[in-house]
C-alpha positions in Angstrom: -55.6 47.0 6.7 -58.0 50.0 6.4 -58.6 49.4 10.2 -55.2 50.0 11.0 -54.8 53.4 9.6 -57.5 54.7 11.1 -56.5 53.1 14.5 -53.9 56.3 15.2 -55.7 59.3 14.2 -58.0 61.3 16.7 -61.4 62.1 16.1 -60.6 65.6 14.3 -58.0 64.3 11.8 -59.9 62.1 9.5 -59.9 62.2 5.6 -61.8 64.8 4.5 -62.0 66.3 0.9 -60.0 68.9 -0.6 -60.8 70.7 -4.1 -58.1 71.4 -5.7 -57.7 74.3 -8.0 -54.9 74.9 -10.3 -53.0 77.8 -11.0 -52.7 79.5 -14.3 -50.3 82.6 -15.0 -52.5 85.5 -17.3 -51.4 88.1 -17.8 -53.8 91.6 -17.2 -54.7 94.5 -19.0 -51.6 96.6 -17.7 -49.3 93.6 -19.1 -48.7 92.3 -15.6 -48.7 88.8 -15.0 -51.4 87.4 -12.2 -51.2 84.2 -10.8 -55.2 83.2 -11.0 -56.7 79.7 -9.5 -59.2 78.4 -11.4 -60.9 74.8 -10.8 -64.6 73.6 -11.4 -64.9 71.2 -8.2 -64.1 68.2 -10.3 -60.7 67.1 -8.9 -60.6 66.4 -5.5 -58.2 64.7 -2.9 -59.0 62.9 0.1 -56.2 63.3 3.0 -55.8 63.9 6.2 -54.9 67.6 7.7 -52.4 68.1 10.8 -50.4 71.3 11.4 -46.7 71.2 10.4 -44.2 70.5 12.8 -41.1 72.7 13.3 -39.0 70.5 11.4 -41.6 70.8 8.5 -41.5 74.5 8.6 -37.7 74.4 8.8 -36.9 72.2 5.5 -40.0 73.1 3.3 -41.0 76.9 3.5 -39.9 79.6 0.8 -39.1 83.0 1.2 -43.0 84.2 1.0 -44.5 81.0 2.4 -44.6 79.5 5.0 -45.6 76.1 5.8 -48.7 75.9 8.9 -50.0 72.4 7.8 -49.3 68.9 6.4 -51.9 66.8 4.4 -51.2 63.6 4.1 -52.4 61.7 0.6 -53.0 57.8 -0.5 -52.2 57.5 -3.5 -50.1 59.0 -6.1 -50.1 63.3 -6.3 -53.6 65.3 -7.1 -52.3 68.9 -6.9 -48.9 70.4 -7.7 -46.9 73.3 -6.0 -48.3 76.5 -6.3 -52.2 75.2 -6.0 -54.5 76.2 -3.9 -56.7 73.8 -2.0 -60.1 74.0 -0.3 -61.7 72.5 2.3 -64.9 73.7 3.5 -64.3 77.6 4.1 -60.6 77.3 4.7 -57.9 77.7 2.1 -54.4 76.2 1.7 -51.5 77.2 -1.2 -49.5 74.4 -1.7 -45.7 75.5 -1.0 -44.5 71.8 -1.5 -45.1 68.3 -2.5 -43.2 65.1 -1.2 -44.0 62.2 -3.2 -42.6 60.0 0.2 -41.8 56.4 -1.8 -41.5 57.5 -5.3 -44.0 54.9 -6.3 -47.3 56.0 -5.9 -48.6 55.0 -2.2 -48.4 57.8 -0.7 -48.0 62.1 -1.4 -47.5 64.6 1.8 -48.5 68.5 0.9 -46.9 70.9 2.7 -49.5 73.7 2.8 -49.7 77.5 3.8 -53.4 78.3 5.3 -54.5 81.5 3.4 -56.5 83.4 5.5 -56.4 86.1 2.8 -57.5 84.5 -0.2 -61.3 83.5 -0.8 
């Protein structure tokens, strides 16, 4: 079975591991509210990275966001919309979740790359 999934994906599009860091709304010394991430490395999701197809972009970006890549999940969902994600030295807001069968098997992220952010 395991076999099988891997059978289809090329060379670059393995798992690979994501930290997840949630986001928490403060609020600043001006009374503004601020959106701030804040995670300790301790939960982590294994999926798979491809970029978002034009369909993807299409049905699952908001007005500020737009959706640049997919990752695809076993396994019920990790993260929740408005985390941000990090792999490596790259960084990903999560505009969207799709829990695809409702019970648990599987959880595609539609994700913004932040180029921005650190």
């Amino acid at each position: 079975m395991i076999n099988t999934r891997m059978m289809y994906l090329r060379p670059g599009n393995l798992f690979k591991d994501f930290v997840v860091e949630s986001n928490q709304q403060v609020v600043t010394s001006t009374g503004r509210v601020a959106n701030r991430h804040t995670g300790d490395g301790s939960v982590i999701l294994k999926g798979c990275l491809a970029a978002a197809s034009d369909e993807e972009r299409e049905n699952h970006s908001q007005k500020d966001h737009i959706v640049t890549h997919t990752i695809v999940q076993a396994g019920p969902p990790k993260a929740k919309r408005t985390d941000k994600l990090i792999l490596e030295n790259r960084t990903f807001y999560v505009v969207d979740v799709d829990n695809a069968d409702s019970l648990g098997i599987s959880t595609i992220y539609y994700a913004e790359e932040r180029r921005d952010v650190k």
